[in-house]
Residue, then its C-alpha position, 0 to 999 in steps of 0.5 A: x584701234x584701242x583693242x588693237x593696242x590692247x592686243x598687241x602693246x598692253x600696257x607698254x608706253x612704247x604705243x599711244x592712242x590719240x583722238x583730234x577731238x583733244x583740245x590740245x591740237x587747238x594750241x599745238x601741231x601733230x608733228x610737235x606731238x609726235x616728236x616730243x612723244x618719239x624722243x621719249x621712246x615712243x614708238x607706235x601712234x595711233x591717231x583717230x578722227x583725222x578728218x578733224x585735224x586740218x593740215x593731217x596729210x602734210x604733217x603725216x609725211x613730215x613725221x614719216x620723214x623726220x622720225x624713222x623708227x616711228x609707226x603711224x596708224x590713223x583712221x578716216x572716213x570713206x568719203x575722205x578718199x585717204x589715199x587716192x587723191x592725196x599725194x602727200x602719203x600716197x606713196x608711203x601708205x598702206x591702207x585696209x578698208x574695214x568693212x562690216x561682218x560677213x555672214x562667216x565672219x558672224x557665225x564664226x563669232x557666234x558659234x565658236x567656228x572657224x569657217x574659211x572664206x571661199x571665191x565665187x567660183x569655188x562656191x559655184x564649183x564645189x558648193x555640195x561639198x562646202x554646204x556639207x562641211x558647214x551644215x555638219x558643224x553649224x546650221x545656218x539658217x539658224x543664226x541668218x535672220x539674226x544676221x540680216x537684223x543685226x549682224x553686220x555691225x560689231x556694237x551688236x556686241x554691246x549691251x545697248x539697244x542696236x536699233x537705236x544706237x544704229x539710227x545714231x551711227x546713221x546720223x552720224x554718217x550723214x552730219x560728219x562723214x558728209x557734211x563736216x569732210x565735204x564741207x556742205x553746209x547744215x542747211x542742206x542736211x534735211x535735203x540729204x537725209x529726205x533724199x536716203x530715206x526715199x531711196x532707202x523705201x524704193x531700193x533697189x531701185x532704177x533712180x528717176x533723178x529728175x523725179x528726185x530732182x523734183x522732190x528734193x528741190x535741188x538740180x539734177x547734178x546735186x541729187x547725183x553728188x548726194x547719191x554718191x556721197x551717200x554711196x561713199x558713206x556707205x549708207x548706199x550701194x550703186x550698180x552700174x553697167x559694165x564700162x560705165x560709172x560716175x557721173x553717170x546715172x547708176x542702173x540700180x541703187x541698193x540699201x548698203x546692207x541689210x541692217x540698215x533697212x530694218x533699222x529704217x522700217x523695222x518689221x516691215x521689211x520685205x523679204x525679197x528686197x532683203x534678200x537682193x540687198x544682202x546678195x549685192x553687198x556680199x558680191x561687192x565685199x572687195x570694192x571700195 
């Protein structure tokens, strides 16, 4: 968000940034703040951590109909369900899913490319001819171990430790985007956090949930809820049959990407495990 007012507004005061985390929202409404920053010509408000904010949808559609000429960008978890369940902006809201890098979209980083994304059935059709334009520019296998270590995420960019400071994010998917938006109590996070680190060891794996039931001391119906909160936070993929989906039992649960399992077991990760998880994660690039 702050790059994308950089970009595009620079140093003009027509657009704000604004975090929930803000200690001024103890004391005053969104739609107080958003009037008060339209009359004084704002035009552009951008708003992070909206899960933090208890009344946000309502107040969001408020400010939608009392200030026309006012436009709202804010951000939220996957697991929050922002559109689909939420009938106070469904109607008014256009939302975009941010996904990690593509292996195109990294190369093209790293290698000042501007490779073109390509459907499966074009690569399926036409692979000798887009494998040649590619290779004559780039060499993949070059930069793809790297990818598969730490390329997903964009704080590969930054100079910090990425192991490190993706064990972080980890934590955080799990202690904010699980337990803060599903409202599960603090007691519970070892359960969960035991629960992804088993299947994290296994996957892809058939789930034997009462097996799981078992080791985590917890019903059957709890251990499907963890999966799919962990699936929603996208620290886990689910593959079910054609037809089915939940609550019922996936056929095979992934690791979300690669780089979270070397983050999990650095320098033991098994290679055909690893080329499994980066195939499912690129065929499921356009699902939620």
């Amino acid at each position: 968000m702050l790059q994308y007012a950089k970009d595009n507004f620079g140093v003009d005061r027509k657009c704000l940034y604004i975090n929930f985390n803000n200690f001024y929202f103890a004391q005053h409404t969104l739609v107080e703040f958003a009037g008060d920053f339209y009359r004084r010509g704002g035009r552009t408000l951008l708003i992070d951590q909206t899960f933090k904010y208890e009344n946000w949808s309502k107040e969001l559609r408020q400010c939608y109909d009392q200030f026309p000429e006012l436009h709202i960008v804010f951000s939220g978890s996957t697991v929050m369900r922002l559109i689909e369940d939420n009938t106070d902006i469904r109607d008014i809201v256009a939302s975009y899913n941010l996904r990690g890098f593509s292996f195109r979209e990294y190369l093209n980083l790293k290698c000042g490319t501007n490779f073109l994304s390509y459907t499966l059935d074009e690569i399926i059709s036409d692979h000798s001819r887009i494998a040649a334009d590619i290779c004559s520019k780039v060499w993949p296998l070059d930069h793809f171990d790297a990818y598969l270590h730490h390329g997903f995420y964009p704080f590969f960019l930054e100079q910090r430790n990425f192991s490190e400071n993706l064990l972080k994010t980890m934590n955080m998917m799990l202690e904010v985007d699980i337990l803060l938006i599903k409202q599960i109590e603090l007691k519970y996070l070892a359960k969960i956090r035991r629960l992804l680190a088993i299947l994290m060891n296994t996957a892809p794996t058939v789930p034997n949930v009462s097996q799981l039931s078992q080791d985590i001391e917890t019903s059957r119906a709890t251990i499907m809820n963890y999966i799919k909160y962990l699936k929603d936070a996208r620290l886990l993929n689910l593959l079910y049959k054609e037809g089915e989906e939940f609550p019922k039992k996936p056929s095979l649960v992934y690791v979300q990407n690669t780089n979270l399992l070397h983050a999990v077991n650095p320098g033991n990760v098994d290679k055909t495990t690893e080329c499994k998880t980066f195939l499912y994660n690129a065929l499921h690039a356009n699902t939620r």
